[in-house]
C-alpha positions as CSV (number, residue, x, y, z in Angstrom):
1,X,-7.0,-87.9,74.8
2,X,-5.1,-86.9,72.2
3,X,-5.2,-88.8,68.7
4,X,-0.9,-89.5,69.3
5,X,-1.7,-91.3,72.5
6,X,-4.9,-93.6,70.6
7,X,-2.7,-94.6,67.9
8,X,-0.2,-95.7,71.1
9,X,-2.4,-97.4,73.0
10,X,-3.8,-99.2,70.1
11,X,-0.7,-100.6,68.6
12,X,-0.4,-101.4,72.2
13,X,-3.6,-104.0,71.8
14,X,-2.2,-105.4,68.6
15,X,1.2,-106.4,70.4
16,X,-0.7,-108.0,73.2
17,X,-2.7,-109.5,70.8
18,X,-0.4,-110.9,69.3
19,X,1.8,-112.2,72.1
20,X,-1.6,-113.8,72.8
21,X,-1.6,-115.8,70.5
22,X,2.7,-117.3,70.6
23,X,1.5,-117.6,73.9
24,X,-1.9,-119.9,73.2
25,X,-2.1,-122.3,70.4
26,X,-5.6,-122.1,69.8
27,X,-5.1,-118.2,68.4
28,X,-4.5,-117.0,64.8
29,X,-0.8,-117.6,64.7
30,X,-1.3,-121.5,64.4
31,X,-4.5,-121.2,62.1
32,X,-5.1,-120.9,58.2
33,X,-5.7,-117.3,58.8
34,X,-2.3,-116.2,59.5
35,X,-1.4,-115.4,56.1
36,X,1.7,-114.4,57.0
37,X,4.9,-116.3,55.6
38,X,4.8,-118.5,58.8
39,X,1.0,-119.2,58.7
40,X,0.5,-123.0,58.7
41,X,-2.0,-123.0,55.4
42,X,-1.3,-123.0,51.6
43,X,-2.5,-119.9,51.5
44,X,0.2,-117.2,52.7
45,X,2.4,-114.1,52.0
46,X,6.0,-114.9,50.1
47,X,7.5,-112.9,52.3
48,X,5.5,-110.6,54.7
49,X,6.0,-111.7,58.4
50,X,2.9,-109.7,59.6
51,X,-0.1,-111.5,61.0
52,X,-2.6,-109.1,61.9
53,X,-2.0,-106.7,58.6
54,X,-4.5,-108.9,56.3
55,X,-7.7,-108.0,58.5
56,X,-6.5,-105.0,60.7
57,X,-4.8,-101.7,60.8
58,X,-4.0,-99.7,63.5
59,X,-5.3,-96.3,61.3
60,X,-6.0,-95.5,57.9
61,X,-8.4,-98.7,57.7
62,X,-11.7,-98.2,56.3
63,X,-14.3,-96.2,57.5
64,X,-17.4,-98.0,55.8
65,X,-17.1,-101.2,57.8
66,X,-15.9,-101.7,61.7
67,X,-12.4,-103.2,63.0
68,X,-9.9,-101.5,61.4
69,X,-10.2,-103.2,58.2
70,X,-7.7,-103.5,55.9
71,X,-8.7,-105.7,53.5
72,X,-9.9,-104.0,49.8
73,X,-13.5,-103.3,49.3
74,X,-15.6,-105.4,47.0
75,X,-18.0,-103.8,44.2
76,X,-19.7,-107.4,44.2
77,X,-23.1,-108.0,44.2
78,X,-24.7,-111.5,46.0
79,X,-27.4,-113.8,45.1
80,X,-28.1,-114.4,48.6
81,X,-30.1,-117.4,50.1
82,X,-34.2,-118.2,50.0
83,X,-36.2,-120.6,50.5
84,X,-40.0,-121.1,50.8
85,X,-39.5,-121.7,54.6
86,X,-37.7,-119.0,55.8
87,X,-39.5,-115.8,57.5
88,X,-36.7,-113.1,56.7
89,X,-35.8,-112.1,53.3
90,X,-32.0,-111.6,53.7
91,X,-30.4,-108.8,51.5
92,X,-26.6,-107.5,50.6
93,X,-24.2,-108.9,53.7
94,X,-23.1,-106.1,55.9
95,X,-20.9,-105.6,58.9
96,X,-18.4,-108.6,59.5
97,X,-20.2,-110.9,56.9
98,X,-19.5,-108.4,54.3
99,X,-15.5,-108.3,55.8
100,X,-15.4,-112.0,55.6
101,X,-16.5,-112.1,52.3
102,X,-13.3,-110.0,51.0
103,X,-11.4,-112.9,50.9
104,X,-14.1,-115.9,50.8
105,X,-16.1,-114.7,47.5
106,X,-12.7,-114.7,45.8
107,X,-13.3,-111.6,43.7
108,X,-10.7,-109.6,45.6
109,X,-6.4,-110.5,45.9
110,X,-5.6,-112.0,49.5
111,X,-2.6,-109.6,49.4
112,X,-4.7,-106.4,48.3
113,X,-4.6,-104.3,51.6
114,X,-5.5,-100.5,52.5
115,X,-2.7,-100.0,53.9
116,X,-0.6,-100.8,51.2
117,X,0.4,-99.7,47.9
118,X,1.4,-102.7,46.1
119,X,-0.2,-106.2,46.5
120,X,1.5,-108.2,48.7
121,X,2.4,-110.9,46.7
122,X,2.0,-114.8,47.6
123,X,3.4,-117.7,47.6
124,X,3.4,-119.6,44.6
125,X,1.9,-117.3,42.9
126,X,-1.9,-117.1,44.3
127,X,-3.7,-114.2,44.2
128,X,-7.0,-115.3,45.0
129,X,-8.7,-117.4,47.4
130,X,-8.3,-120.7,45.5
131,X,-11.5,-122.6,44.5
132,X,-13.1,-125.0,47.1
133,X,-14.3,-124.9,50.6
134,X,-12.8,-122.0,51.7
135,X,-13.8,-120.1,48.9
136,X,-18.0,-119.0,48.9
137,X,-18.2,-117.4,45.4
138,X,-20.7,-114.8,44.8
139,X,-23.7,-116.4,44.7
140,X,-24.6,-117.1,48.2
141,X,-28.0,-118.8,47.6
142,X,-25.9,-122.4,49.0
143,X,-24.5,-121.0,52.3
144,X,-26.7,-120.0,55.5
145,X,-28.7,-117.2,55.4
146,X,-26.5,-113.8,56.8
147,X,-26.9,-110.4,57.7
148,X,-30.6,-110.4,59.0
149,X,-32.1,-109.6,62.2
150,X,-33.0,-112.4,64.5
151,X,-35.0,-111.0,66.9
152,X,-38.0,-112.2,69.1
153,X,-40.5,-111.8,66.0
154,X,-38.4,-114.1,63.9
155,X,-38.4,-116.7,66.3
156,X,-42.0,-116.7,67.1
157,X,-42.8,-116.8,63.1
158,X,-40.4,-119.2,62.7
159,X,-41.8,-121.4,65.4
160,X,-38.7,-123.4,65.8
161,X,-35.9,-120.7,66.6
162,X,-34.5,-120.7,69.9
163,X,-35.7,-117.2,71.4
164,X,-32.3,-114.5,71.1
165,X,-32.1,-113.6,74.6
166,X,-31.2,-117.6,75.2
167,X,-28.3,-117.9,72.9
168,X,-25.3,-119.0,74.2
169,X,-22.6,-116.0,75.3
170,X,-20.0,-117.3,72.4
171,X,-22.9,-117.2,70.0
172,X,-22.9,-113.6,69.6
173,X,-25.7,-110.9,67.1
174,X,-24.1,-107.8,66.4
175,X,-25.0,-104.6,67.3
176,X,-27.8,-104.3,65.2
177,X,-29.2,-107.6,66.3
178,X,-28.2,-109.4,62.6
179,X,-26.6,-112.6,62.9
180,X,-23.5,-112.5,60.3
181,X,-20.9,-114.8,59.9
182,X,-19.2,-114.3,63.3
183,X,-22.6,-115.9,65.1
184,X,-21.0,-119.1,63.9
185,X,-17.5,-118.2,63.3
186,X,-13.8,-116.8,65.5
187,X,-12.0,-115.8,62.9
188,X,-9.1,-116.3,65.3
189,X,-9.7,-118.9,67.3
190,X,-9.9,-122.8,65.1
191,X,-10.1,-124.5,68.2
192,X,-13.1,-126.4,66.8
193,X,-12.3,-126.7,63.3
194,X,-13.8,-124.3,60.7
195,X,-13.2,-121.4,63.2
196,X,-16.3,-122.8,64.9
197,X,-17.6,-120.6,68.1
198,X,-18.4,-123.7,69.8
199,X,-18.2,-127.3,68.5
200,X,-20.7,-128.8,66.3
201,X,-20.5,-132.4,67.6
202,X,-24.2,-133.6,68.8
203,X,-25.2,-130.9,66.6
204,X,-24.1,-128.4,69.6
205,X,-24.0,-124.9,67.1
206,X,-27.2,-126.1,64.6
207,X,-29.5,-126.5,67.9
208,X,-28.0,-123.5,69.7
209,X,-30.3,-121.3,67.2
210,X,-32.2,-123.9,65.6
211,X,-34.9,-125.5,67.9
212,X,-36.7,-128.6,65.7
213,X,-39.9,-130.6,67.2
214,X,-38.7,-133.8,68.3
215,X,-35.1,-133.8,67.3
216,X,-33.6,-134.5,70.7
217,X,-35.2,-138.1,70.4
218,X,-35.0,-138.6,66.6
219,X,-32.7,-141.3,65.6
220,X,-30.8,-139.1,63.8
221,X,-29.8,-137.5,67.0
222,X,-28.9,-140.4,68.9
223,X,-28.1,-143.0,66.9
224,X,-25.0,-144.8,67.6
225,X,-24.6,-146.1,63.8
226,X,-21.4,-145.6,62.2
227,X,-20.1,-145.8,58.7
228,X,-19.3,-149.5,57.8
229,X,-16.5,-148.5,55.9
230,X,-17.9,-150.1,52.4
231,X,-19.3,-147.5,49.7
232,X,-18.8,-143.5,49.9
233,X,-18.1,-142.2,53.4
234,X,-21.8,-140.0,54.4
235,X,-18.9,-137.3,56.4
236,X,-16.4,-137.0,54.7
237,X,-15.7,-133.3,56.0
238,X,-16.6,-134.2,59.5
239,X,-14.0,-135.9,62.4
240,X,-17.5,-137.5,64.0
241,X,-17.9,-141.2,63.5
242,X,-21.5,-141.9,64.4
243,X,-24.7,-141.0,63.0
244,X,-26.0,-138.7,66.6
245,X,-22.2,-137.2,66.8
246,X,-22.6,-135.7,63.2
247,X,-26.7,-134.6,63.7
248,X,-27.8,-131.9,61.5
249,X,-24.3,-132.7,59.7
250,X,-26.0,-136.2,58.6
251,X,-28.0,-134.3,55.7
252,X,-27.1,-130.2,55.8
253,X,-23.8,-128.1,55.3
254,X,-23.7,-124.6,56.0
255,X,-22.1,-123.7,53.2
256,X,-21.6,-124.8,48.9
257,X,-24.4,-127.1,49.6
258,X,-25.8,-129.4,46.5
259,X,-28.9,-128.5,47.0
260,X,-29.6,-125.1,47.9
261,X,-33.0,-124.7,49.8
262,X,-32.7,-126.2,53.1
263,X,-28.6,-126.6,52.4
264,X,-28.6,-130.0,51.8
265,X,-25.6,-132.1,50.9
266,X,-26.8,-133.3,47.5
267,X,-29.0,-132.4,44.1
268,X,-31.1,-135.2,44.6
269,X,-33.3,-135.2,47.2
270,X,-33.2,-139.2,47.6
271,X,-29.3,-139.2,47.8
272,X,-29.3,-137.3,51.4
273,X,-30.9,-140.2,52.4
274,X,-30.3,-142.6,50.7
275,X,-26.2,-142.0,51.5
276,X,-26.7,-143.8,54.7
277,X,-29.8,-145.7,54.1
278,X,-28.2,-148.5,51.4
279,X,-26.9,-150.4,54.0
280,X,-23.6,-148.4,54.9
281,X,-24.6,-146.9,57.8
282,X,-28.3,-147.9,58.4
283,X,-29.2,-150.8,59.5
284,X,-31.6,-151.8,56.3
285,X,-30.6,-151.4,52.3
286,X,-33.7,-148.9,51.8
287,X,-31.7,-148.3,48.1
288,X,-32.0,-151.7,47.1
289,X,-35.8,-151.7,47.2
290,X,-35.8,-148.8,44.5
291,X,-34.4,-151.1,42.2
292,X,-37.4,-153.4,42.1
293,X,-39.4,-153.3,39.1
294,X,-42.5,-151.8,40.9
295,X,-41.5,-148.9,43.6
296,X,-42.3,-145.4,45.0
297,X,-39.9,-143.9,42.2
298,X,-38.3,-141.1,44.0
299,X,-35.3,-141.2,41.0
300,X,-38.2,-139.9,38.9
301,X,-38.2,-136.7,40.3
302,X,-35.7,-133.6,41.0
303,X,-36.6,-130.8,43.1
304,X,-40.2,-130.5,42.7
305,X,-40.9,-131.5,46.3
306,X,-41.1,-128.4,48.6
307,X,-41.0,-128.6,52.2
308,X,-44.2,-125.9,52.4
309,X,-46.5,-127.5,49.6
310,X,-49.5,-127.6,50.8
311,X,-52.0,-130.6,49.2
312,X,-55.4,-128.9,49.3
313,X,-54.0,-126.4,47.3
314,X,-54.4,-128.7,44.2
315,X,-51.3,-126.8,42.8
316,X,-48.6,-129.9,44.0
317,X,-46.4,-131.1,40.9
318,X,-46.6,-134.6,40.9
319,X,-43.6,-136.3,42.6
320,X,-42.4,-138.6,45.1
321,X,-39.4,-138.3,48.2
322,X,-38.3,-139.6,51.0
323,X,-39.4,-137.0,53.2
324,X,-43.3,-136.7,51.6
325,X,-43.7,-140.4,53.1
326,X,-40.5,-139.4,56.4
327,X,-39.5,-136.7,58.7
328,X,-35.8,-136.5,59.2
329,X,-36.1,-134.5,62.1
330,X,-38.7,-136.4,63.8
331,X,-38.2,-140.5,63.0
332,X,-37.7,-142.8,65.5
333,X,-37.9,-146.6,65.7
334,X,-41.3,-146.6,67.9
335,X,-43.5,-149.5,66.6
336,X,-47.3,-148.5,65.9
337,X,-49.6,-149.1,68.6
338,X,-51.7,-150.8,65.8
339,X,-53.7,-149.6,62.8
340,X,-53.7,-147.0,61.6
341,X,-51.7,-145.4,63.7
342,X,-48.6,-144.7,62.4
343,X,-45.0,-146.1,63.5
344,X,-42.2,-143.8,64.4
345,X,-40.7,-143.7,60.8
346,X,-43.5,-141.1,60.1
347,X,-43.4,-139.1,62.8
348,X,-43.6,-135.5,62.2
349,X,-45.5,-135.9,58.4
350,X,-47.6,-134.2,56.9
351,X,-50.8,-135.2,55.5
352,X,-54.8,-135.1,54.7
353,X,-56.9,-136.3,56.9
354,X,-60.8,-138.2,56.1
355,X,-62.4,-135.0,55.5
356,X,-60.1,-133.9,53.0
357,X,-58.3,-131.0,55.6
358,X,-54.5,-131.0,55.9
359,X,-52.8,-131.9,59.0
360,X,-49.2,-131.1,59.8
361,X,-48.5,-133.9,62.0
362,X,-50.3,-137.2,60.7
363,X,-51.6,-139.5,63.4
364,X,-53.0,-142.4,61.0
365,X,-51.0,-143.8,58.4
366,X,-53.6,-143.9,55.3
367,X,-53.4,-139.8,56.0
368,X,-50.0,-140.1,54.3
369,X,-51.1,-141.9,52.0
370,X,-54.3,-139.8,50.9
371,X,-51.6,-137.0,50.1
372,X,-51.1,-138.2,46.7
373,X,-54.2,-140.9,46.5
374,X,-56.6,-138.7,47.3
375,X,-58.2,-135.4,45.8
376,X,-54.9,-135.0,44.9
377,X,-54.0,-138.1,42.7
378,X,-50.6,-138.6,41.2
379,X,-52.3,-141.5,39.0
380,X,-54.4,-140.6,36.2
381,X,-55.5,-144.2,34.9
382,X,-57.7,-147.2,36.2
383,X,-55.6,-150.5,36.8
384,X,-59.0,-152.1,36.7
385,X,-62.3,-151.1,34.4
386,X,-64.9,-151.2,36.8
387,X,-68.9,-150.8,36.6
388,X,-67.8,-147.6,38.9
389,X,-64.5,-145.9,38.5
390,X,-63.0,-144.0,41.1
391,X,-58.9,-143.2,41.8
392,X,-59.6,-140.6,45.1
393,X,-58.6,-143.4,47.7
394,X,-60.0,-141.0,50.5
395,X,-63.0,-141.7,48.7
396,X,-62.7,-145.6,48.5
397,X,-62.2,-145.8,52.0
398,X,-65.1,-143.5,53.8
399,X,-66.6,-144.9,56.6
400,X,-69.9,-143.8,54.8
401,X,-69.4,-146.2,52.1
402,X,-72.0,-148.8,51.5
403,X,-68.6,-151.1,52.0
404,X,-65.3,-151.0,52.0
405,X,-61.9,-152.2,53.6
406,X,-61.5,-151.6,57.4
407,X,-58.5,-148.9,57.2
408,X,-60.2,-145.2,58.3
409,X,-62.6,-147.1,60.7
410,X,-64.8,-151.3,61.2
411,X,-65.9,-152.8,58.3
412,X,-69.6,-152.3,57.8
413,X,-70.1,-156.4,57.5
414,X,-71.2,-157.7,60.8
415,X,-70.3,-161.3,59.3
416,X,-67.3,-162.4,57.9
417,X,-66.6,-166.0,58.4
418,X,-63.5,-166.3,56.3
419,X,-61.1,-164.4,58.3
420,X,-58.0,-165.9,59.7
421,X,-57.6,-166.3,63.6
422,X,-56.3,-163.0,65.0
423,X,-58.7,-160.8,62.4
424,X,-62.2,-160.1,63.5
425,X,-65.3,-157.7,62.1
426,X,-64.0,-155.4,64.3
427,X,-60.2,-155.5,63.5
428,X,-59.2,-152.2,61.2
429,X,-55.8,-152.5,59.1
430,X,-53.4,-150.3,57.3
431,X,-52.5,-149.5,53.8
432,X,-49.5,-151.3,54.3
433,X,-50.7,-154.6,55.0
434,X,-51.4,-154.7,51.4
435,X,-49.0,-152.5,49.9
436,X,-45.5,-153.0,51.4
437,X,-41.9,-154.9,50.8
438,X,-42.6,-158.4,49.5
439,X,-39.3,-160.1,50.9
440,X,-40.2,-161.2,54.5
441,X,-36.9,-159.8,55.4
442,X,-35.6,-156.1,54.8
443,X,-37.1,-153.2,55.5
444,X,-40.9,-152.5,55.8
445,X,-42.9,-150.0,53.9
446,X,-44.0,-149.5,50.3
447,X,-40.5,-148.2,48.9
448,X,-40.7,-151.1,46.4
449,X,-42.1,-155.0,45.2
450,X,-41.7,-157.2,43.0
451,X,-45.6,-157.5,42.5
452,X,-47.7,-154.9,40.4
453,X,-49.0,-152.2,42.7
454,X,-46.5,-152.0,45.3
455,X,-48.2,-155.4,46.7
456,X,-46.8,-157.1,49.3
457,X,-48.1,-160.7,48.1
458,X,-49.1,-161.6,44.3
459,X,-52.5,-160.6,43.6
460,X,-54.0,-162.2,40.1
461,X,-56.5,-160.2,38.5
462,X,-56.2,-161.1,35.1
463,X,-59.1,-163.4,34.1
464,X,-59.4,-167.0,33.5
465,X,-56.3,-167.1,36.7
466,X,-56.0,-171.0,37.9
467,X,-57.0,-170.7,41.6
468,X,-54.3,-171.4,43.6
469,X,-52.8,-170.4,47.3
470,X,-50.1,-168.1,45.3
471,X,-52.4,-166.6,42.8
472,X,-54.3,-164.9,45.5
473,X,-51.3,-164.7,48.3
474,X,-52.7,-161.1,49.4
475,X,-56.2,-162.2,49.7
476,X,-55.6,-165.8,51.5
477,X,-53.3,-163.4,53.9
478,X,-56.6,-162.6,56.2
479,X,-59.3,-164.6,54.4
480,X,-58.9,-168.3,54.6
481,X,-58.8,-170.1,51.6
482,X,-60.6,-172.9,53.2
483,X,-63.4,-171.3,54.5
484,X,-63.7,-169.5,51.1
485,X,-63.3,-173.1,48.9
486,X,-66.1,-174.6,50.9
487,X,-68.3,-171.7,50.8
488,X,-68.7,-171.3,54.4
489,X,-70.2,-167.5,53.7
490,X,-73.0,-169.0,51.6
491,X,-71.6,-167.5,48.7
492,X,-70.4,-170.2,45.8
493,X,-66.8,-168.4,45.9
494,X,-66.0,-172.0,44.7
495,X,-67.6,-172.3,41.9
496,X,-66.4,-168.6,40.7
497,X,-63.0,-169.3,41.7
498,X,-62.7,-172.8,39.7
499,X,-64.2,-171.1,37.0
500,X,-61.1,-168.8,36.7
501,X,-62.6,-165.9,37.7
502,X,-60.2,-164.0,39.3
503,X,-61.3,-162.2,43.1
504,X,-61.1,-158.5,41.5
505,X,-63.8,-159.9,39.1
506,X,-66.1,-158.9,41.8
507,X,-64.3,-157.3,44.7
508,X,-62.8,-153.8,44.8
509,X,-60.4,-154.1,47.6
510,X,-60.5,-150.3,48.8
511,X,-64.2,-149.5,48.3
512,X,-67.2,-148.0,46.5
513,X,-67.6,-143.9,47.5
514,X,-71.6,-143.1,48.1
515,X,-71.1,-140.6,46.0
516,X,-71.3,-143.3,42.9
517,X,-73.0,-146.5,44.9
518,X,-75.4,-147.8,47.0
519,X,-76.0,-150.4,50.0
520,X,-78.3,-152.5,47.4
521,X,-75.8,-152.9,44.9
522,X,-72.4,-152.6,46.0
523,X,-72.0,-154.3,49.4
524,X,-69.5,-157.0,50.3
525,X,-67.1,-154.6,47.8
526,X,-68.8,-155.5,44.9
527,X,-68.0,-153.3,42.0
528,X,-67.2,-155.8,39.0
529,X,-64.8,-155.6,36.6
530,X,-66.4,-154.5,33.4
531,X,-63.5,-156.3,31.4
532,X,-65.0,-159.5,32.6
533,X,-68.3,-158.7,33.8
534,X,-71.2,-157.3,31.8
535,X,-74.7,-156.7,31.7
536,X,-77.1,-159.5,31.1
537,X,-78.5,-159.4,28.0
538,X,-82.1,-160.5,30.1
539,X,-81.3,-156.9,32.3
540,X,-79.7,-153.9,33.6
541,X,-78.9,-154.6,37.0
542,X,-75.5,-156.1,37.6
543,X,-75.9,-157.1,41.4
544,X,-78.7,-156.8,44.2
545,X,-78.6,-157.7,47.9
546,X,-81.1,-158.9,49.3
547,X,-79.6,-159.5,53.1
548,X,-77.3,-161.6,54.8
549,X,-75.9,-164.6,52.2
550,X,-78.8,-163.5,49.9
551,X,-78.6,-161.5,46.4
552,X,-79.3,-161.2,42.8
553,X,-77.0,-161.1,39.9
554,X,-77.8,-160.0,36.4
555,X,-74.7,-160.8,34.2
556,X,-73.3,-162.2,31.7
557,X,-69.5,-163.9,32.5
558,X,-67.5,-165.4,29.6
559,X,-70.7,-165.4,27.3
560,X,-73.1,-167.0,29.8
561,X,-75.9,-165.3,31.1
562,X,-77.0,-165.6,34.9
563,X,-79.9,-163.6,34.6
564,X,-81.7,-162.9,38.2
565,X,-80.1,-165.9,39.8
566,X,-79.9,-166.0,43.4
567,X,-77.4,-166.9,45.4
568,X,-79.0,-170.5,45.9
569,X,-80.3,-170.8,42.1
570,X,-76.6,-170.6,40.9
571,X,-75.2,-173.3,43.2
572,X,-78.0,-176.0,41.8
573,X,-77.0,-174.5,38.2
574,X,-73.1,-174.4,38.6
575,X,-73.3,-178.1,37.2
């Protein structure tokens, strides 16, 4: 075939192609990318009436990239994106991302063609791709990772890529297997807005490629919650008016996103969720508990959290975020099928479980928890100066402990006659039955309180504290106060608690580790506080047991000692 008779039958597709599109409105001719003078955009020629010149021409085009291309080379160089998550290491775009990117990094004049001479001037004067959406920059580190090769080994690193061969047909590689810009994008077809292949609604591109555990039955993929019209509308750049229509869209943009790993919509990590969890569009005001004077602070902290810290490493900056405590792709409203299981809000977290080992997908809630209250511990100093200090939580609560409270497994006490109907020596309960919201209504969890340690009910422990129900709220939750007033247990709680000494005079309510005490002295929780508490001037041994309602103390409270009294030598004394 001669090369007369190519050029022919080439300018032959270019004239169908563009009868195509007078003939469907979906085409080029109707989009922003007919630059032409009767393109619909902002963006378009003063005067030139051609609409396929700006991309394509039939010869002379370029010879370093495919399609005819007729749009000026770039000299640019990209930052492109990473993140600690990703398996590929993307480099300079190529192929049709690299096309693209002649008009949408702005560096080069829309009107600067091959096949022409002399710019082809604009209207109104614009030379450039204007700033804003439309216009990517150079430093792609905020848009979606381009030009690498999604193959079979990415998605099997990955773990959570849909496998290539299962891509939809309009999803398209290209011939080298790299996804570029056109996976996502027509460039002449905006029958889905944003030149989408397919449309994005129910997250339909994002989970084409993109695979996540336990999305399909997250609530953020099908929850029917819309914007309440009060505060900043969450999509502003979406036509979706529910929470499941906009999916991925919630809390990610493909492209200029605020934060750049992971593409999320804002700087601060809080503010992707916290957007829609203020009361606009979720149900509860998760925001307003962050204003409470005691609080998870996740204001505190800007990007420090990463989604592949590990917390064994002992390398973790201390922080706090919505997503250490919450999985986005995973939450559901699911109750807990009791402690310490955990509910569906924390689905899909990460954590550490008794032994100290991370696990990727927690099963019992103090695991969260033991993330930054255990070996790795974001608090450095004792709320309370005890005979034995410990801050490793994981610690406090071993089963192995000579005692401690039920949360990892049963109590060790066999006999607890103080607890309230529905509790038993077998019941086991979770960190947040102590340390959660304190309002009876609003949302549940320890995102903030108005009582010292995240409590959910005031807990005294300051000494000489007037025994009353509200002093010791948290305490008289499980134990009743009744049974602990008339000494029911054998022990003179009554006498102590009249005499203003508080309950954490005695009792530390996580536990003692065996590393530092013993079944002799530090049953029932006893680990005193040494603020209050002190040694005897008549000995050295603060507390022994000596079986069931039976021990010995050696102290010396508010400058009187009780030298070796027993359990019943102080109640004939306390008089």
């Amino acid at each position: 075939m001669s090369k007369s008779i190519s050029i022919y039958i080439l300018t032959g597709f270019l004239m169908i192609a563009i009868s195509y599109s007078n003939a469907f409105p979906g085409t080029i001719q109707f989009t922003k990318h007919n630059l032409s003078v009767t393109g619909p955009g902002s963006n378009k020629a003063a005067s030139e009436d051609e609409i396929c010149i700006f991309c394509h021409v039939p010869h002379g085009g370029r010879t370093d990239i495919p399609f005819l291309w007729n749009h000026k080379a770039q000299t640019t160089t990209y930052t492109p994106y990473t993140s600690s998550t990703l398996h590929v290491t993307p480099g300079q775009p190529t192929g049709a991302s690299r096309q693209c990117l002649s008009c949408h990094d702005g560096t080069i004049a829309l009107g600067g063609l091959v096949s022409r001479p002399d710019e082809v001037l604009f209207a109104g004067g614009i030379r450039f791709m204007p700033p804003g959406d439309s216009n990517l920059g150079t430093d792609l580190s905020d848009d979606h990772p381009v030009s690498f090769v999604y193959d079979t080994s990415l998605a099997l690193a990955n773990g959570e890529l849909e496998w290539p061969s299962t891509l939809p047909p309009k999803i398209k590689l290209d011939k080298d297997n790299m996804l570029q810009c056109t996976a996502c994008h027509n460039p002449h077809n905006d029958t889905f807005k944003k030149f989408l292949v397919v449309s994005n609604q129910y997250s339909g591109l994002c989970t084409a490629c993109h695979s996540r555990t336990g999305w399909t039955t997250s609530s953020h993929s099908v929850s029917s919650a819309q914007w309440n019209s009060q505060g900043t509308d969450p999509w502003p750049d979406t036509d979706y008016s529910t929470v499941a229509e906009n999916g991925c869209s919630n809390c990610h943009t493909s492209h200029l996103a605020g934060s750049k790993e992971r593409l999320l919509h804002y700087a601060f990590e809080e503010d992707n969720c916290l957007v829609c969890h203020n009361g606009n569009v979720a149900s509860q005001n998760i925001e307003i508990q962050f204003t409470k004077q005691y609080k998870h602070p996740v204001q505190d902290y800007t990007n420090k959290h990463d989604a592949a810290e590990s917390f064994v490493s002992g390398t973790v900056p201390k922080h706090v975020e919505c997503v250490d405590c919450h999985n986005p792709h995973q939450a559901d409203n699911s109750p807990s099928p009791g402690p310490p299981l955990i509910s569906g809000a924390n689905k899909g977290v990460s954590g550490i479980d008794s032994n100290g080992q991370e696990v990727t997908g927690v099963q019992n809630l103090y695991s969260i928890c033991f993330k930054c209250h255990g070996d790795n511990n974001v608090i450095s100093s004792f709320p309370i100066t005890r005979q034995i200090g410990q801050l490793n939580t994981r610690l406090e609560f071993n089963p192995g402990n000579p005692s401690f409270h039920p949360v990892q497994s049963v109590g060790r006490n066999t006999d607890v006659p103080s607890l309230l109907p529905g509790l038993s020596e077998n019941s086991i309960i979770s960190c947040t039955d102590c340390h959660n919201n304190d309002e009876t209504t609003g949302p549940k969890g320890p995102h903030g309180s108005s009582f010292k340690y995240l409590l959910q009910k005031k807990y005294n422990t300051d000494d000489y504290t007037t025994e009353s129900p509200s002093e010791y709220d948290l305490c008289y939750k499980c134990h009743s106060r009744s049974s602990l007033l008339s000494d029911q247990s054998g022990f003179p709680h009554k006498r102590h608690l009249m005499s203003r000494a508080p309950c954490s005079a005695c009792h530390d309510p996580h536990g003692i580790s065996s590393s530092q005490g013993n079944s002799t002295n530090n049953t029932h929780l006893i680990n005193f506080d040494i603020a209050i508490v002190q040694t005897s001037m008549h000995g050295s041994r603060y507390f022994k047991d000596l079986g069931k309602f039976k021990g010995q103390c050696s102290l010396r409270c508010h400058n009187r000692n009780h030298n070796g009294w027993s359990y019943d030598e102080f109640t004939r004394h306390r008089n």
